[in-house]
C-alpha positions as CSV (number, residue, x, y, z in Angstrom):
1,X,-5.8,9.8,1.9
2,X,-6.1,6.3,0.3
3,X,-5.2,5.6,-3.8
4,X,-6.1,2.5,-4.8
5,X,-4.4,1.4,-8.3
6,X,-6.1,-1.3,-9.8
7,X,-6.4,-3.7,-12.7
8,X,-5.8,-7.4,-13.6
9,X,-2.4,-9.3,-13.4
10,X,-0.3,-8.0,-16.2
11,X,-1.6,-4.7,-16.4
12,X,1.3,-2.8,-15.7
13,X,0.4,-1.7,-11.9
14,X,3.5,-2.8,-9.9
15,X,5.4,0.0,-12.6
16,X,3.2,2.5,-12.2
17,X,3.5,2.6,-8.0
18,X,7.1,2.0,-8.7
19,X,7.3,5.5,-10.4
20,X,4.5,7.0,-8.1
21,X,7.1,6.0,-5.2
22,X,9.8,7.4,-7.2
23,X,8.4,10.7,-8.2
24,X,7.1,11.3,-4.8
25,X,10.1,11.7,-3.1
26,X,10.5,14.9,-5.4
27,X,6.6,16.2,-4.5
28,X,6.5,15.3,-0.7
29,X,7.9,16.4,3.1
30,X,8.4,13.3,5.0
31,X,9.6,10.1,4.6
32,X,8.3,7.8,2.2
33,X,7.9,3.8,2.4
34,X,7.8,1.1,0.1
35,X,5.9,-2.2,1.3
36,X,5.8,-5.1,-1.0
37,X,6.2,-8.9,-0.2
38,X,9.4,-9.9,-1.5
39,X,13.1,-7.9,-2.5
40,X,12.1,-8.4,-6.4
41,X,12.0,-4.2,-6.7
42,X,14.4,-3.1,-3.8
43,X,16.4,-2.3,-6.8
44,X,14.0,-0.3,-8.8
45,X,13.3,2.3,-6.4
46,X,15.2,5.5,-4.9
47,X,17.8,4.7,-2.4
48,X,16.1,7.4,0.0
49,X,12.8,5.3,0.1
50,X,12.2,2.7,2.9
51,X,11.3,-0.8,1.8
52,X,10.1,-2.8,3.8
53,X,10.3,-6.5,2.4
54,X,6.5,-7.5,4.5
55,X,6.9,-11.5,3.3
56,X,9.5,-11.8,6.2
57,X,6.7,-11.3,8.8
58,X,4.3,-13.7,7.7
59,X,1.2,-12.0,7.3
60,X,-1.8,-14.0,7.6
61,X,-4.8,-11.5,6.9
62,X,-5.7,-8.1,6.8
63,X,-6.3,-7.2,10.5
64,X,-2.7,-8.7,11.3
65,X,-1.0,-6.2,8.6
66,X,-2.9,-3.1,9.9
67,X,-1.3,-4.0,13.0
68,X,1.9,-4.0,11.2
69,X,1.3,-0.8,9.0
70,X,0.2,0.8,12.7
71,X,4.0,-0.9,14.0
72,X,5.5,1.1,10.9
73,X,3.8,4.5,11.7
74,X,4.6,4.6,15.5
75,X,8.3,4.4,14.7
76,X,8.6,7.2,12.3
77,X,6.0,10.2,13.0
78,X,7.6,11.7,10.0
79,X,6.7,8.8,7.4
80,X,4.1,11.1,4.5
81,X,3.3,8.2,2.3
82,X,3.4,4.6,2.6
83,X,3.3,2.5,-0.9
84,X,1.6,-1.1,-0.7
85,X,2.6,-3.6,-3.6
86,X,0.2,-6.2,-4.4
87,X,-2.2,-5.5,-1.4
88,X,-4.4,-8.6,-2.1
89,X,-1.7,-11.3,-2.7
90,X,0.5,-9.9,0.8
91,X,-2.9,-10.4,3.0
92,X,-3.9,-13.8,1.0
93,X,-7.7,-12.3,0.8
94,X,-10.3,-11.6,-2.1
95,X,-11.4,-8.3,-2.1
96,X,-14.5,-8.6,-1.2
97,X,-12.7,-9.5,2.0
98,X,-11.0,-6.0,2.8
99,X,-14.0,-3.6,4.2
100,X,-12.8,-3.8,7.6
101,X,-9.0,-3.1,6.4
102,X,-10.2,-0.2,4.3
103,X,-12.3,1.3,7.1
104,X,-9.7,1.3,9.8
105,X,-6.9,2.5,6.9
106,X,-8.9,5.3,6.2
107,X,-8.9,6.5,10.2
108,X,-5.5,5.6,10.3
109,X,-4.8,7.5,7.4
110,X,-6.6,11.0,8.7
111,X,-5.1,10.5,12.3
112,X,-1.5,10.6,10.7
113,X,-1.8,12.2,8.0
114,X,-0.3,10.0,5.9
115,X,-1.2,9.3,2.3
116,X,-1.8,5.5,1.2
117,X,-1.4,4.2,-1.9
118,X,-2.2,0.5,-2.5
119,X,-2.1,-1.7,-6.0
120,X,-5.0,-4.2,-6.1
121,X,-5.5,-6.9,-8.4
122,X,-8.9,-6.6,-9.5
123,X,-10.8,-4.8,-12.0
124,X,-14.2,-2.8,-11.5
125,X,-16.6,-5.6,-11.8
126,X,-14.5,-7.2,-9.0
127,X,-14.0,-4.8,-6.6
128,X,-16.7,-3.9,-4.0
129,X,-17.8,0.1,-4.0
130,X,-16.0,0.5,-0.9
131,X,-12.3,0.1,-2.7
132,X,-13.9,2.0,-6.1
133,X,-14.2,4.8,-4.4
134,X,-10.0,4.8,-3.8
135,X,-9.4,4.1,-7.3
136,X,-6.9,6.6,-9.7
């Protein structure tokens, strides 16, 4: 399953996945991850959660961080929800930019049964109907 949490800069999104992270570990089996693309929240969230600081690997589009998300998944088979912080600003892309990404995360998603749940800077009339159909 993909989420998509969305809305312009300022809006309050990187709190609200900050406490859907938090408040997962509660709900869910499995171990839950935290991507974002610096440290500035490693202190925010529950010490079980896995953050993964992804600015240290130098991402350079969406196809290289699939890779990446698939790296993440094939070392833990017991990983139930991965969290992306500031999707769009991580991969440097507009999102108009992201169909392939959201294709191949939605397979990736229903192979491993694992639940993704993205923020996305943009707001409806920006975002492309294949992202709007994600959004919570």
């Amino acid at each position: 399953m993909i989420q998509v949490i969305h809305g312009k800069k300022g809006s309050g999104k990187t709190k609200r996945i900050i406490d859907m992270t938090n408040a997962a570990f509660d709900k869910q089996h499995g171990d839950i991850v935290f991507i974002d693309d610096d440290n500035r929240y490693m202190f925010d969230l529950r010490h079980e959660v896995r953050f993964v600081n992804a600015g240290e690997y130098g991402m350079v589009g969406p196809e290289m961080f699939y890779g990446f998300l698939c790296g993440v998944l094939s070392q833990n088979s017991d990983i139930s929800s991965i969290f992306i912080d500031a999707f769009l600003r991580l991969v440097n892309v507009q999102p108009n930019e992201t169909e392939w990404f959201f294709s191949h995360l939605k397979q990736l998603a229903e192979k491993h049964d694992v639940k993704f749940i993205l923020s996305v800077s943009c707001d409806d009339s920006e975002a492309p109907d294949y992202i709007k159909q994600y959004f919570i």
